[in-house]
VOLO-156176 format. One line per field, with one value per residue (C-alpha): residue in one letter; residue number from 1; x, y, z. Coordinates in pm, 1 decimal, always signed. Layout:
BEGIN
r c(A,...)
k c(NUM,...)
c1 c(X,...)
c2 c(Y,...)
c3 c(Z,...)
//
This chain:
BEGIN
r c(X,X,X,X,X,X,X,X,X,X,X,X,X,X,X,X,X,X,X,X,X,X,X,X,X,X,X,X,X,X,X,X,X,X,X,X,X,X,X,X,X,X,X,X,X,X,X,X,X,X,X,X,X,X,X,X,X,X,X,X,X,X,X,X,X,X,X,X,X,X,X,X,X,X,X,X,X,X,X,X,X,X,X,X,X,X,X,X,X,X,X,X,X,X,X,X,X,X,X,X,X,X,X,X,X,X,X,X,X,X,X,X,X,X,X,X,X,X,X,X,X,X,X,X,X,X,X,X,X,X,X,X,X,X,X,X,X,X,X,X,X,X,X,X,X,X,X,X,X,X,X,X,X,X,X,X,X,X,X,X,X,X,X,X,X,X,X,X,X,X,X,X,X,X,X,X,X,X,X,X,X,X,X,X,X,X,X,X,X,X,X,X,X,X,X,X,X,X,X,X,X,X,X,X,X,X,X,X,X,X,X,X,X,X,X,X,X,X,X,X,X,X,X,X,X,X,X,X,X,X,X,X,X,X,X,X,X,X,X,X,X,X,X,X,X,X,X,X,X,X,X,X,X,X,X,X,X,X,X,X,X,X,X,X,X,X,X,X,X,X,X,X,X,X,X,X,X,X,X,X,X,X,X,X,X,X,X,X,X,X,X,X,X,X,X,X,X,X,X,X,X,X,X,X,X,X,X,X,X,X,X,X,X,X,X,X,X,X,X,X,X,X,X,X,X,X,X,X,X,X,X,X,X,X,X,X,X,X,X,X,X,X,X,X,X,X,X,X,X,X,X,X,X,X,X,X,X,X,X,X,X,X,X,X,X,X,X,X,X,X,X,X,X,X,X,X,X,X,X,X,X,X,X,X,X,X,X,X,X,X,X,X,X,X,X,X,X,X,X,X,X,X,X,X,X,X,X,X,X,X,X,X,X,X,X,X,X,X,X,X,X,X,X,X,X,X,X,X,X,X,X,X,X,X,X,X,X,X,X,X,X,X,X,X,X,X,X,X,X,X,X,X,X,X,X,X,X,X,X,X,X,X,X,X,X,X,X,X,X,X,X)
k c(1,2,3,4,5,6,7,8,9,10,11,12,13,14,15,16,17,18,19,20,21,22,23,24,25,26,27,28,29,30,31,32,33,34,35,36,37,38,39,40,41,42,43,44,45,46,47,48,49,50,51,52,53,54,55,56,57,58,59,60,61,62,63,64,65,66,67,68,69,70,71,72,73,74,75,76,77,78,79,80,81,82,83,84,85,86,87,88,89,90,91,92,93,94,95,96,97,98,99,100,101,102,103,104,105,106,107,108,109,110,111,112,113,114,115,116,117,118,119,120,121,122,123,124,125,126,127,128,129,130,131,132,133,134,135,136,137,138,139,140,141,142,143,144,145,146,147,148,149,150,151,152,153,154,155,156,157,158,159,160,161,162,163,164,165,166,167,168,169,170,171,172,173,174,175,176,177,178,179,180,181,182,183,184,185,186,187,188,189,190,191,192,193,194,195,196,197,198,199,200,201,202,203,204,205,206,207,208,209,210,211,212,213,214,215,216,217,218,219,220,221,222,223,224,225,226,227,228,229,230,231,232,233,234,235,236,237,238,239,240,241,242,243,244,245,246,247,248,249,250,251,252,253,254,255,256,257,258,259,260,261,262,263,264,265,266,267,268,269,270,271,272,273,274,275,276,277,278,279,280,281,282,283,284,285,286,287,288,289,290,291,292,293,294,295,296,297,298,299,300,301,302,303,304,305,306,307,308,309,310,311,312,313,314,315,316,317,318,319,320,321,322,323,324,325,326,327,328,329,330,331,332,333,334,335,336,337,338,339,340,341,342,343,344,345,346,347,348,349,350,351,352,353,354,355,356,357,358,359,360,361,362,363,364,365,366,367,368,369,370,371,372,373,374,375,376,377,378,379,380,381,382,383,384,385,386,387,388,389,390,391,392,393,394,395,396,397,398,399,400,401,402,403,404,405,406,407,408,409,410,411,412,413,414,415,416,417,418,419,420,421,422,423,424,425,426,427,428,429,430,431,432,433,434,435,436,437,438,439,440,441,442,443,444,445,446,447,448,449,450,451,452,453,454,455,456,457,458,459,460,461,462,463,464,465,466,467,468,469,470,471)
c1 c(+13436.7,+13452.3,+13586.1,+13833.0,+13753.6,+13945.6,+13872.0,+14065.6,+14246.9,+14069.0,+13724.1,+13464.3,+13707.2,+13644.3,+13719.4,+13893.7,+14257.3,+14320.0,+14036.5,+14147.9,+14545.0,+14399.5,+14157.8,+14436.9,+14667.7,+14343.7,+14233.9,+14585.3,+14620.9,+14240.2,+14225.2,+14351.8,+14191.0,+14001.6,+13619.1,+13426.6,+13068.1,+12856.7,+12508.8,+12404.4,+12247.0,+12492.8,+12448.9,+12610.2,+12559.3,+12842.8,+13053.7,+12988.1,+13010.9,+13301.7,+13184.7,+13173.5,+12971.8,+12700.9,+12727.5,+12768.5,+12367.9,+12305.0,+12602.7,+12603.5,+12252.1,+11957.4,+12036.4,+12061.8,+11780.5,+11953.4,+12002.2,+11671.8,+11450.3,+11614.3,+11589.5,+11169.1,+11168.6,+11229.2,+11049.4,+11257.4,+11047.6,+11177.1,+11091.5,+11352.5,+11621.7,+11535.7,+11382.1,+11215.2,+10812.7,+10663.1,+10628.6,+10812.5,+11157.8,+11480.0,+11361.9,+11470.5,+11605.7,+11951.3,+12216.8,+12406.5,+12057.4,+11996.8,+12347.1,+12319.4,+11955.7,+12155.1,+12488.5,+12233.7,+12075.2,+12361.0,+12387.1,+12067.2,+12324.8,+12500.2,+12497.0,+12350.3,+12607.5,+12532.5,+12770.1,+13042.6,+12984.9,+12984.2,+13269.5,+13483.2,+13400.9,+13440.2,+13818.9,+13906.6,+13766.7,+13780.4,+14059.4,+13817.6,+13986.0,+13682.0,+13366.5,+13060.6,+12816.5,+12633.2,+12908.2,+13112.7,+12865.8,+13019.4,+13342.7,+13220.6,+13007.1,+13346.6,+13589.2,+13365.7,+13234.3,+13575.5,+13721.3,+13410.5,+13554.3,+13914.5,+13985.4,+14095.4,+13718.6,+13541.3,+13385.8,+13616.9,+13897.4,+13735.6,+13635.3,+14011.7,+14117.5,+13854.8,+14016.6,+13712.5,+13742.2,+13391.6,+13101.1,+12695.0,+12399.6,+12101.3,+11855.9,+11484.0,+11483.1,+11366.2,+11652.4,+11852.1,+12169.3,+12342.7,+12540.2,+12680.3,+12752.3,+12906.9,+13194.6,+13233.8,+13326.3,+13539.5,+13905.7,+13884.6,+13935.7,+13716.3,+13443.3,+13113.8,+12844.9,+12432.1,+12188.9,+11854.7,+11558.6,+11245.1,+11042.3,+10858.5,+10733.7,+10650.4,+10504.1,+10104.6,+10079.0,+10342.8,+10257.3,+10451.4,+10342.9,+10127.2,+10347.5,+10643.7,+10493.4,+10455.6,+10825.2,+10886.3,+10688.2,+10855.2,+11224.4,+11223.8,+11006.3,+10706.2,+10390.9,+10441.0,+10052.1,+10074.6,+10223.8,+10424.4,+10552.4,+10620.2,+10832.2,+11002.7,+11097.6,+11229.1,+11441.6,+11550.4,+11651.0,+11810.4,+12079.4,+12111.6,+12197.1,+12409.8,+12598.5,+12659.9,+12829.9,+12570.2,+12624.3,+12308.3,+11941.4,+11755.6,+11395.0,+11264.0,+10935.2,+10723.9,+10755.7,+11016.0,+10661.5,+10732.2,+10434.2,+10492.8,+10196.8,+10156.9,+10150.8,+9777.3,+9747.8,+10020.7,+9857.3,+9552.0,+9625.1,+9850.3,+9568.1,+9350.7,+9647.3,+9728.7,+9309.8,+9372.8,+9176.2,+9423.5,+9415.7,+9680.9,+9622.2,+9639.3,+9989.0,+10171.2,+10041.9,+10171.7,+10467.7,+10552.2,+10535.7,+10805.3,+11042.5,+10989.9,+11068.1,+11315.2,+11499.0,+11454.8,+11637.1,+11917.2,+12001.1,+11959.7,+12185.5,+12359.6,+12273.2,+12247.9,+11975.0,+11906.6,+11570.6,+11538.7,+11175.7,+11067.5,+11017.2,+10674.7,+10768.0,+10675.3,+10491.9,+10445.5,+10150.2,+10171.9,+10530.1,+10510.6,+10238.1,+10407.8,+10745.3,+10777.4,+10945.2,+11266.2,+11230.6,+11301.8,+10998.4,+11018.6,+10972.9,+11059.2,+10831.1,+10817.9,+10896.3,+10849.4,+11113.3,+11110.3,+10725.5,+10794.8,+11054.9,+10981.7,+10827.4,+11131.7,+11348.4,+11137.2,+11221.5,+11554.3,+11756.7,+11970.5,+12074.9,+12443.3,+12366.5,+12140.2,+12256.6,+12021.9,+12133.2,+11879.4,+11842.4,+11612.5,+11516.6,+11371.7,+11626.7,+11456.0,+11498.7,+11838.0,+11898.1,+11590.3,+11516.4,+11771.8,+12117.2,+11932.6,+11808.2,+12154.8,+12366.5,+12181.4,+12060.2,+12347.6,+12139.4,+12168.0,+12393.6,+12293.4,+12369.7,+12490.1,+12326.6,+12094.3,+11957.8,+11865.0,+12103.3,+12406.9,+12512.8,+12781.3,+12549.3,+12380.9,+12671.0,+12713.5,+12365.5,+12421.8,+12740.8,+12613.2,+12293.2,+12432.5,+12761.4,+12701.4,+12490.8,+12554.8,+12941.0,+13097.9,+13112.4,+12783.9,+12763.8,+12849.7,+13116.5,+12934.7,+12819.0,+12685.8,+12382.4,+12386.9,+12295.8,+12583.1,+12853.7,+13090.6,+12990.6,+13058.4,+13467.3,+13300.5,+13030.5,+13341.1,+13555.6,+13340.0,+13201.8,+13587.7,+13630.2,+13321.0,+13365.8,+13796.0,+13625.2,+13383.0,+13722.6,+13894.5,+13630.0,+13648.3,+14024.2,+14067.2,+13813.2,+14004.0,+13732.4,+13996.8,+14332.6,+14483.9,+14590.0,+14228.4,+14101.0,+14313.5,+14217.9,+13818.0,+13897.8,+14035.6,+13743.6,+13497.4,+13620.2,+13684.9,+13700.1,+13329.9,+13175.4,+13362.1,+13293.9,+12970.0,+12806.1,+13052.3,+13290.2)
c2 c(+19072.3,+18935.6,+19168.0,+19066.1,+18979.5,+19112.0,+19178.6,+19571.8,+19564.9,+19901.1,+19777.3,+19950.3,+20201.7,+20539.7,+20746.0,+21005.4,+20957.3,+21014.4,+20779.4,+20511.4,+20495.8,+20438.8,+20163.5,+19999.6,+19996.3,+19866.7,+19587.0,+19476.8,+19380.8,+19187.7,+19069.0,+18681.6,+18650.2,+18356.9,+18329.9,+18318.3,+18189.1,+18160.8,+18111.3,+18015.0,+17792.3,+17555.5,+17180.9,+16990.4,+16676.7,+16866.3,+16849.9,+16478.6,+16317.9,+16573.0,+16447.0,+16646.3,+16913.2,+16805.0,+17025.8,+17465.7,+17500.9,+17307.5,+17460.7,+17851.9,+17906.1,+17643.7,+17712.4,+18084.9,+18290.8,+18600.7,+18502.0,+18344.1,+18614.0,+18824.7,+18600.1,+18575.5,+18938.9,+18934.6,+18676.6,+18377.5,+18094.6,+17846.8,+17595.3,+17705.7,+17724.8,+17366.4,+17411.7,+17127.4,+17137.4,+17060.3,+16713.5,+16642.4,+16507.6,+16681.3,+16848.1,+16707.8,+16999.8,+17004.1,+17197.3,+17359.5,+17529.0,+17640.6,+17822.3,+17938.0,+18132.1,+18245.8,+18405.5,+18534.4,+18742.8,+18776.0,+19171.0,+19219.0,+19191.8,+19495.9,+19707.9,+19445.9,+19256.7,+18938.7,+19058.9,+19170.2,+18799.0,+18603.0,+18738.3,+18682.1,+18326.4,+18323.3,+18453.6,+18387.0,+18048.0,+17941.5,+18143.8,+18258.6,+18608.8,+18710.7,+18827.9,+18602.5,+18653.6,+18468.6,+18475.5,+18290.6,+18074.6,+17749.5,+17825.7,+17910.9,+17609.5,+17357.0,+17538.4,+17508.0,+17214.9,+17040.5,+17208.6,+17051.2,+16679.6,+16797.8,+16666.2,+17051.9,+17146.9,+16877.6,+17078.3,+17017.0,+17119.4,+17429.3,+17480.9,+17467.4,+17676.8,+17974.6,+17946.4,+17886.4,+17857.5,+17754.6,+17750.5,+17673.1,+17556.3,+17603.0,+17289.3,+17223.8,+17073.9,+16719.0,+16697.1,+16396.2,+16594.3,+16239.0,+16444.5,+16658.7,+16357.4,+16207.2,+16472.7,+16455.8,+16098.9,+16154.6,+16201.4,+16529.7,+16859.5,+17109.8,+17250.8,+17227.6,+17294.3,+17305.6,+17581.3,+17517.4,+17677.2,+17606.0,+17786.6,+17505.6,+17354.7,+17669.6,+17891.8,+17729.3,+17910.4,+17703.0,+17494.1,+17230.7,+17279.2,+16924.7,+16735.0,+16855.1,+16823.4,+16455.3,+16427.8,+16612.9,+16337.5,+16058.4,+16206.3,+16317.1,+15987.0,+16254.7,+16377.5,+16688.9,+16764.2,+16832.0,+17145.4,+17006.8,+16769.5,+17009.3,+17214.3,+16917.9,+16822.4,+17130.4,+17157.2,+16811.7,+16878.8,+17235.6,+17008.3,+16757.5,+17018.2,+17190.7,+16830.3,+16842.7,+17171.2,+17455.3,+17746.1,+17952.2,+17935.4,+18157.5,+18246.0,+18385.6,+18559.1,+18787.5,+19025.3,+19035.8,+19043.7,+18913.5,+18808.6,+18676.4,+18425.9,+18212.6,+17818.7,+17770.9,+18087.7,+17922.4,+17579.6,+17674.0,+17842.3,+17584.9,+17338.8,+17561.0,+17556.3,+17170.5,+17181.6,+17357.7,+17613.3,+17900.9,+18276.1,+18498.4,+18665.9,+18313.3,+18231.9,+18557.8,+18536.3,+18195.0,+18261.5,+18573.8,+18344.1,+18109.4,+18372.2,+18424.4,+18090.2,+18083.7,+18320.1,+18147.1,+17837.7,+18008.2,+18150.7,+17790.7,+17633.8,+17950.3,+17954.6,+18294.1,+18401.9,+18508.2,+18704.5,+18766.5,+18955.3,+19197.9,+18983.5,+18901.0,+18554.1,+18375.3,+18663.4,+18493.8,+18268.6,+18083.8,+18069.2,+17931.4,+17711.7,+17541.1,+17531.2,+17592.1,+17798.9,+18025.3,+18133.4,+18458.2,+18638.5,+18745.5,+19115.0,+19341.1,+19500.6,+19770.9,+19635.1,+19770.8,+19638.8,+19843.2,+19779.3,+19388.1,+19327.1,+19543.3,+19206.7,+18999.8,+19265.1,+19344.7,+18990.9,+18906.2,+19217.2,+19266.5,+18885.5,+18879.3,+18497.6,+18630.8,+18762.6,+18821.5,+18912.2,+19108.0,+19177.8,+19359.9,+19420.7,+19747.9,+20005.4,+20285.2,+20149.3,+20110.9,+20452.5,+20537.3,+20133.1,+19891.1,+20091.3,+20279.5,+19937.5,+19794.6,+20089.6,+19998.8,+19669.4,+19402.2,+19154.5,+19296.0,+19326.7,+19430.9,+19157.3,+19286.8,+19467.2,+19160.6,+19008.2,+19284.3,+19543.3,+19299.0,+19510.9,+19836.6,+20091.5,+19866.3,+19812.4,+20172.5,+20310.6,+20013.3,+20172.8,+20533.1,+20478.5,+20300.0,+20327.7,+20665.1,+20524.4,+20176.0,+20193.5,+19907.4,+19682.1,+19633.9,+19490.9,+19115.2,+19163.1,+19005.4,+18660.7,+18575.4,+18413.8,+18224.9,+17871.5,+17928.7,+17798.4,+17934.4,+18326.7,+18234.7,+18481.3,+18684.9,+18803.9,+18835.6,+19033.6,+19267.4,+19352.4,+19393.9,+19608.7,+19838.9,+19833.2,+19951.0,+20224.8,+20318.5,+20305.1,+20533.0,+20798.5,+20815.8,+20860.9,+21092.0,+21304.4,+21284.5,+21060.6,+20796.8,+20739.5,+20471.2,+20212.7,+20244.4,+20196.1,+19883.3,+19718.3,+19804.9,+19633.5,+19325.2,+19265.6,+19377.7,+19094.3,+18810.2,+18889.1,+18994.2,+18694.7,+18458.0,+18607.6,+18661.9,+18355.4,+18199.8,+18009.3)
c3 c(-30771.0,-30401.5,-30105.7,-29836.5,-29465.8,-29200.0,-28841.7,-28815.2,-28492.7,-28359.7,-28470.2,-28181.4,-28069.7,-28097.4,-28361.1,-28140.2,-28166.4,-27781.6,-27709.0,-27962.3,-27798.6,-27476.3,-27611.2,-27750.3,-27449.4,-27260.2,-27490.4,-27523.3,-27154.2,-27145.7,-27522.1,-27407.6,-27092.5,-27039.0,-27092.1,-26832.0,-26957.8,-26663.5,-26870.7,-27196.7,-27404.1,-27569.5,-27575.6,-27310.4,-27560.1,-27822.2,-27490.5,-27407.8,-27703.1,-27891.7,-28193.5,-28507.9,-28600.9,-28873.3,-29118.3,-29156.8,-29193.9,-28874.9,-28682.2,-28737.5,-28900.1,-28744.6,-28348.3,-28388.6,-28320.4,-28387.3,-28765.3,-28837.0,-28736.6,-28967.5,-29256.9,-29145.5,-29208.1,-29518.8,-29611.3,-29581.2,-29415.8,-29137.1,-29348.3,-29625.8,-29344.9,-29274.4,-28908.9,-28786.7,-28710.4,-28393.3,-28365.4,-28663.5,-28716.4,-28897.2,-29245.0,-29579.2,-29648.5,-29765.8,-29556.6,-29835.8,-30005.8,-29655.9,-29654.5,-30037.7,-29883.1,-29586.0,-29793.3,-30052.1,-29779.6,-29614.2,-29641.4,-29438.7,-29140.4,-29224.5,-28895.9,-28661.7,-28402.2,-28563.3,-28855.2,-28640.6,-28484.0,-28764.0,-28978.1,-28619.8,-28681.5,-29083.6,-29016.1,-28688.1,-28656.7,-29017.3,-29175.9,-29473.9,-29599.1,-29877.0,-29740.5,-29765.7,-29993.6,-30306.5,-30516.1,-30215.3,-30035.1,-30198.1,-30103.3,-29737.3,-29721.3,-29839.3,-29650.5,-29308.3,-29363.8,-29444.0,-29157.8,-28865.8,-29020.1,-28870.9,-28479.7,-28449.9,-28491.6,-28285.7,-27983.0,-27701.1,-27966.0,-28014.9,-27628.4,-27554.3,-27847.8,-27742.0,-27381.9,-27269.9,-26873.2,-26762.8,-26976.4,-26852.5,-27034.5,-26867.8,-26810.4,-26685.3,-26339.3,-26510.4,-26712.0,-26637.3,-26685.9,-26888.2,-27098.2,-26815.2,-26573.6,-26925.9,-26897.2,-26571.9,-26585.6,-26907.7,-26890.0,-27042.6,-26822.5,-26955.3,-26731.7,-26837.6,-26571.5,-26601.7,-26421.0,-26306.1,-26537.6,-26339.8,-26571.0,-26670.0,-26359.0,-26211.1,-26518.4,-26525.6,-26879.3,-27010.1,-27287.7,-27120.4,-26775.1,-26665.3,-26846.2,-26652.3,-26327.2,-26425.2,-26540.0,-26177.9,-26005.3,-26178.9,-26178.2,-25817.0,-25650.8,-25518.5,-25602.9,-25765.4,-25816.1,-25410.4,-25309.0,-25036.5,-25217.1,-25535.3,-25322.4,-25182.0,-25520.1,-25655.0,-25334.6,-25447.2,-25783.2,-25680.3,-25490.7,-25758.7,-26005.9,-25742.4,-25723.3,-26083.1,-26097.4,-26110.8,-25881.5,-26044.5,-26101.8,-26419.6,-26410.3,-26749.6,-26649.2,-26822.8,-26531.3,-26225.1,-25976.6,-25588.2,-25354.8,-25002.5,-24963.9,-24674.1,-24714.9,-24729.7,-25000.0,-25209.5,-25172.0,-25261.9,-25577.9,-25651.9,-25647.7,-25907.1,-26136.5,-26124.1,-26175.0,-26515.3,-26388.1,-26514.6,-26513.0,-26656.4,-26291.8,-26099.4,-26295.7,-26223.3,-25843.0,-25871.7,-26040.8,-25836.0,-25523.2,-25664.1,-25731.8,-25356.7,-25287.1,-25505.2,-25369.1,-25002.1,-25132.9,-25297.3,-24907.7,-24797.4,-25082.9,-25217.5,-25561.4,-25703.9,-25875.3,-26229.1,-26319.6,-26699.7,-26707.2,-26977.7,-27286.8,-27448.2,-27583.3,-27858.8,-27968.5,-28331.9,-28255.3,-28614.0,-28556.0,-28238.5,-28315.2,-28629.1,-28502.1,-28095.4,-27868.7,-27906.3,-28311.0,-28322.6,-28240.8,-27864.2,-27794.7,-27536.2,-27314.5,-27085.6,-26723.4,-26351.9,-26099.7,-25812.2,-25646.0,-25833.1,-25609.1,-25304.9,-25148.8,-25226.1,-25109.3,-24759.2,-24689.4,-24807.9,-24963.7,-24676.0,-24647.0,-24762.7,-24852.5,-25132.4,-25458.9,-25730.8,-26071.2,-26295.6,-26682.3,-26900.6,-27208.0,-27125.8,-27164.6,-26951.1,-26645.7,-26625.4,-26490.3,-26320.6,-26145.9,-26215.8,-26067.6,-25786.2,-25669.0,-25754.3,-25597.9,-25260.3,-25199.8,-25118.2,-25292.2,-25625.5,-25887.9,-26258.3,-26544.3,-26880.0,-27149.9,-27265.8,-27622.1,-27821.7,-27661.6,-27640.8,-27931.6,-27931.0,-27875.7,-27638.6,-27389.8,-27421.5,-27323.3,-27020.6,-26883.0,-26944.0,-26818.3,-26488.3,-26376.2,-26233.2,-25959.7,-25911.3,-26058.2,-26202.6,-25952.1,-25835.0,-26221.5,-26300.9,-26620.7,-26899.6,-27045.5,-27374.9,-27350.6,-27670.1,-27853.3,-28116.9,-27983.2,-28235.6,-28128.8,-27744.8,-27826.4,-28099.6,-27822.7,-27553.9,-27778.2,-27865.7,-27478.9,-27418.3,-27705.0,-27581.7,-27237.0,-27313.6,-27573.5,-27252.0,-27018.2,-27247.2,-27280.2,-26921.7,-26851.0,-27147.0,-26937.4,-26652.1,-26476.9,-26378.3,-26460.0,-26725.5,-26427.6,-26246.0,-26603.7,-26659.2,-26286.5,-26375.1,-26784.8,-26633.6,-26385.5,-26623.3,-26815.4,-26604.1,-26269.1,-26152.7,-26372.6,-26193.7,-25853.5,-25931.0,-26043.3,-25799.6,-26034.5)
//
């Protein structure tokens, strides 16, 4: 016996009646708003060369981190889900055994946001009205995969159909950006723009880091293994990606630390790292001086700033040593912002050219770090409950935990921060569902009243992302 699928029209909403009108009324004026999608992971190359999608393994199961490491904990190895080794081309593995393991296991989702995520997609996206499971994987897998063989489902189809405004991927500063400057000379209209992810060149633990100093050096003309010159380069590849569309920079490190060294300190330690003579206290010094720098750039070109600290990454070392980065085993980790930033913000948290836009994956702060420094500093805003708390109860403990001193707009709305393209309006849906169930709570208690509510929804949802990341 299969069961149905259906997406109930007051899924999220509280279970108080009062509450649950007001939700409703809320919802119902933001629901078709466009999506603002000001980072994320995507492939511009989906974009570029619209065409189709290879198959429902490779679309839905093999980019998403969110599904895999919950497959892993039960036992289910990459290798069965047909991800690729290091080194090694695509697997052998055939797509539709790959699915069969992921509707088997299927149930394992039950409670998590991925399964409010991907049964939007199953019957908002595909039409499928039984829920998926082993008894219905074939007909899943025909049904999807005949539908990504339809011009309705190539990926500039689907871009349009999601009313997707603006979306960015996020790129290494020696990316070539082809695929963007591809759509950009194509006839079609939507926007697809890149941010700059100098993690790489500027992270000396990085498995990656020599090599991309040499990629730096050959893209940019300069010798990147000389600190003048490495800045010099970065400053030229900010404005390149600025030229192609990007109005933001992200910086993924371990911590959110700030140091103010002079020239000679920072060339210096530079040198030891180029050396290969590498510390873990050497690369956060270094790193922590970048984010300074950083930060000076974005004043001179006005790209706003992204710090996502707090995450032990790649904690899995046979995981990461078989198969690479971004599988499913970062962590969170508990994070200190306020003497981190203190430098940067001595220097430049008054400058209304700055803006700065932190995450974390570290829950206390939110309250007692991230909207004190938020509710003060002009530089900051606070981005949106994050990765493992871009969930319901997530977004919840977010708003709770900070709208009482920073409010809502010192906040940046939300954005989805995905690789599976297909979740970009699950992931939007639901933070308009939870922030209109937050809304409600707060005008049935007399907080504000239903029109404030409706302004703050409508912002929350479109407005302060595309103010914010200046779109």
């Amino acid at each position: 016996m299969t069961s149905s699928l259906g997406m109930h029209p007051d899924a999220l909403f509280s279970a108080n009646q009062s509450e649950r009108d007001i939700a409703r009324r809320l919802y119902s004026d933001i629901a078709n708003l466009p999506i603002i999608s000001p980072h994320g992971h995507t492939d511009p190359k989906w974009f570029a060369l619209n065409e189709p999608f290879a198959n429902p393994a490779a679309l839905l199961i093999q980019p998403d981190h969110y599904v895999y490491r919950m497959l892993y904990s039960q036992g289910v190895t990459l290798d069965q889900l047909g991800i690729s080794r290091t080194g090694q081309g695509p697997t052998s593995v055939e797509p539709e055994l790959v699915w069969n393991i992921f509707a088997k296991h299927f149930y394992l989702f039950q409670g998590t946001p991925s399964y409010f995520w991907l049964n939007y997609v199953f019957a908002n996206t595909f039409g499928l009205d039984v829920k998926l499971s082993a008894q219905t994987a074939s007909h899943y897998y025909q049904v999807i995969n005949d539908k990504l063989n339809t011009p309705e489902f190539l990926p500039r189809a689907l871009f349009e159909r999601y009313n997707i405004e603006v979306l960015a991927t996020t790129e290494c500063p020696t990316n070539n950006l082809r695929y963007h400057q591809q759509i950009v000379d194509s006839d079609w209209q939507g926007r697809v723009i890149t941010a700059f992810r100098p993690d790489a060149v500027i992270d000396a633990e990085h498995e990656s880091f020599q090599r991309k100093l040499n990629q730096l050096s050959q893209v940019t003309g300069l010798d990147c293994h000389q600190y003048d010159q490495y800045i010099d380069a970065l400053r030229q590849r900010r404005a390149y990606f600025k030229n192609m569309g990007a109005t933001s920079t992200d910086h993924g490190h371990a911590t959110p630390a700030t140091a103010d060294l002079s020239r000679q300190q920072a060339s210096a330690l530079f040198d030891k790292l180029v050396a290969g003579n590498v510390t873990p206290e050497d690369a956060e010094l270094f790193r922590a001086h970048m984010l300074m720098v950083m930060a000076e750039m974005s004043i001179e070109d006005g790209l706003v700033m992204q710090i996502h600290p707090g995450v032990y990454r790649n904690h899995n070392q046979s995981v990461f040593s078989d198969f690479g980065r971004d599988k499913g085993a970062d962590l969170p980790i508990q994070t200190e912002y306020i003497q981190a930033l203190k430098p940067l913000l001595d220097k430049f948290g008054n400058d209304p050219r700055l803006s700065v836009i932190l995450f974390t994956l570290d829950e206390t702060v939110y309250s007692r770090e991230l909207g004190p420094l938020a509710g003060h500093y002009p530089a900051i805003k606070l981005g949106p409950a994050w990765w493992f708390h871009d969930s319901p109860e997530g977004m919840t403990r977010f708003r709770r935990a900070t709208t009482e001193v920073a409010g809502f707009y010192n906040t940046v709305g939300f954005n989805d921060d995905t690789r599976a393209f297909l979740s970009i309006p699950a992931r939007h849906d639901m933070s308009r569902r939870m922030d209109c169930a937050y809304l409600a709570e707060l005008v049935a208690r007399h907080q504000i009243d239903e029109e404030e509510a409706t302004t703050i929804a409508t912002d929350l949802a479109y407005n302060l992302a595309k103010k914010a990341y200046k779109l």
